[in-house]
C-alpha beads as a LAMMPS data file, in Angstrom:
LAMMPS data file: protein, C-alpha beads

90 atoms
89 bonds

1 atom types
1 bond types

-500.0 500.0 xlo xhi
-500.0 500.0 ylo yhi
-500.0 500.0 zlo zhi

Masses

1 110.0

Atoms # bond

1 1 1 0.000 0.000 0.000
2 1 1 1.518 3.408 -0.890
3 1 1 -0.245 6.270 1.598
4 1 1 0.220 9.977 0.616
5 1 1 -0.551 12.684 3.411
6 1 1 -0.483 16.329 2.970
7 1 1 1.562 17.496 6.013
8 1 1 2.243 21.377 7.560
9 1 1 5.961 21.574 7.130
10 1 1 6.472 21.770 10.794
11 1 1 5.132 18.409 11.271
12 1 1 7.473 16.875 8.395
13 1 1 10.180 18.685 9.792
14 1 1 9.444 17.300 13.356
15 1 1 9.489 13.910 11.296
16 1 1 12.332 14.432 9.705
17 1 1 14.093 15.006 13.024
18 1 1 12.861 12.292 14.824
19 1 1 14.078 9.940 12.254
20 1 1 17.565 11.964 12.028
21 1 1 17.609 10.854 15.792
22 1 1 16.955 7.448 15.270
23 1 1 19.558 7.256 12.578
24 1 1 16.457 5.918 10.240
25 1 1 15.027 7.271 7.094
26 1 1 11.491 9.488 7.325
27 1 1 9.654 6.209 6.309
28 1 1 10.965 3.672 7.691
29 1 1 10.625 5.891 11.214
30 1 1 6.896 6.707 10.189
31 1 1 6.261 2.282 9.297
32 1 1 7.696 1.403 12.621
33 1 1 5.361 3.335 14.489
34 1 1 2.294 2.274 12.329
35 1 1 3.570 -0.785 13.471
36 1 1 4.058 -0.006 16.727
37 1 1 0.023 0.738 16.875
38 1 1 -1.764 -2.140 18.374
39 1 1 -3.397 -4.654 16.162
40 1 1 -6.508 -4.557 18.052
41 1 1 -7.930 -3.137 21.375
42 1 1 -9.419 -4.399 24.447
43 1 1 -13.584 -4.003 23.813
44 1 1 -12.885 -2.706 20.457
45 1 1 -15.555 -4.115 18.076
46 1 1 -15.072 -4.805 14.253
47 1 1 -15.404 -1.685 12.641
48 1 1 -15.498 -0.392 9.248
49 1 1 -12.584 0.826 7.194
50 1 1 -13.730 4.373 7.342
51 1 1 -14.935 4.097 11.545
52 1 1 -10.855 2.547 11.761
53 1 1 -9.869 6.115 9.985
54 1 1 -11.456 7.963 11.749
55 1 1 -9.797 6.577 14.924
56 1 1 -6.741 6.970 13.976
57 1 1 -7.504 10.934 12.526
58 1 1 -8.554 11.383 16.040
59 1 1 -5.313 9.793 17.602
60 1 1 -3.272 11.907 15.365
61 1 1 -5.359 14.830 16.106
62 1 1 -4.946 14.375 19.832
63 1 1 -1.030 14.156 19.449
64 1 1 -0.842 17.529 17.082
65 1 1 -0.126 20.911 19.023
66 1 1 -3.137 23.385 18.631
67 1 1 -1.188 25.515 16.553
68 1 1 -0.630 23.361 13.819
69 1 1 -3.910 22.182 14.070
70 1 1 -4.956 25.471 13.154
71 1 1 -2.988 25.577 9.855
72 1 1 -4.665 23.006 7.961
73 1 1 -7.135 23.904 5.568
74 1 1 -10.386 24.725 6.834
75 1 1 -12.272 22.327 4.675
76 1 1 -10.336 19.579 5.176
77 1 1 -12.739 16.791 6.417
78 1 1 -15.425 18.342 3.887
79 1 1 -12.770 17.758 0.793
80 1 1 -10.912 15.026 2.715
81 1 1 -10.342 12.988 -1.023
82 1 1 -8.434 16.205 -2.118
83 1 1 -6.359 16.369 0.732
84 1 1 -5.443 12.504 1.253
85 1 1 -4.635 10.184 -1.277
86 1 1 -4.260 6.204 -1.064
87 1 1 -3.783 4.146 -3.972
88 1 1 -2.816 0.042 -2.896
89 1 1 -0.672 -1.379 -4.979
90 1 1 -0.923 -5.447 -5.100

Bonds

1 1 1 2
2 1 2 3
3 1 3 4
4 1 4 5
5 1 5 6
6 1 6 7
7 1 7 8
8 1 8 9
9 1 9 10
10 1 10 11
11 1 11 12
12 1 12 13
13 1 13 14
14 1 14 15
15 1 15 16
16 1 16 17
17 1 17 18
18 1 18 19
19 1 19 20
20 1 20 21
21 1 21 22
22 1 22 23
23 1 23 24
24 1 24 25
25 1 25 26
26 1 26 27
27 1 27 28
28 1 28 29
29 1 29 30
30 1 30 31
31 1 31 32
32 1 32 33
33 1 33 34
34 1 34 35
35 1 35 36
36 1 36 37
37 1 37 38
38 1 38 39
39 1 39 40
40 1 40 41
41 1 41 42
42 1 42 43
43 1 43 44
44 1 44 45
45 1 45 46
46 1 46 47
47 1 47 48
48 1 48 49
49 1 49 50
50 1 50 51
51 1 51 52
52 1 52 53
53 1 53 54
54 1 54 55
55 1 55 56
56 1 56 57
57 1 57 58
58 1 58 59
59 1 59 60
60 1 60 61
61 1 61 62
62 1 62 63
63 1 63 64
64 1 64 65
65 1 65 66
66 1 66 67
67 1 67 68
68 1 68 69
69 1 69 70
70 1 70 71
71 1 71 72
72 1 72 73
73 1 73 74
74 1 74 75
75 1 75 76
76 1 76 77
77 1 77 78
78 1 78 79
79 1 79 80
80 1 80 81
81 1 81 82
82 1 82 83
83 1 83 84
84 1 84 85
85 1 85 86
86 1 86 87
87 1 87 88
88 1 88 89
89 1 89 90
C-alpha cells in the first residue's frame, strides 16, 4: 500500500528530526510506528474501514499541538479525497 498525506511543514520537519535521531530514514521511522500501533484493542468491536480512519484521525489529532492544528485547511474533512490520497498497490 503506498499512503500519501499532505503534512504542515512543521510536522514533516518534526518527522524528519525524529528519524535523524533514530539514525532511520522518514519512512521507515513513520512504518515502525504504524507498526508499533496495536493490532486490536481491548472491547474494540469490528469496525469499518472508514470508523478505523477515523480513529486513527482522532489519535493523530490528539497528538498535534493546537497551533498546527490550526494551519490546515479549513475544509479539510469536507474535501478530505483532495487532501489525502491512497492508492494500494498489489
Amino acid at each position: 500500500m503506498t499512503l500519501t498525506i499532505k503534512l504542515p511543514p512543521s510536522v514533516e520537519a518534526n518527522l524528519a528530526d525524529a528519524a535523524k535521531r533514530e539514525g532511520v530514514s522518514v519512512e521507515d521511522f513513520v512504518l515502525r510506528k504504524l507498526k508499533e500501533l496495536p493490532a486490536s484493542e481491548p472491547g474494540r468491536q469490528d469496525t469499518t474501514p472508514s470508523d478505523y480512519l477515523a480513529q486513527l484521525a482522532a489519535r493523530f489529532r490528539a497528538s498535534m499541538p493546537e497551533e498546527e492544528w490550526n494551519r490546515l485547511p479549513p475544509d479539510y474533512a469536507t474535501n478530505l479525497k483532495e487532501h489525502l490520497h491512497a492508492s494500494v498497490r498489489c
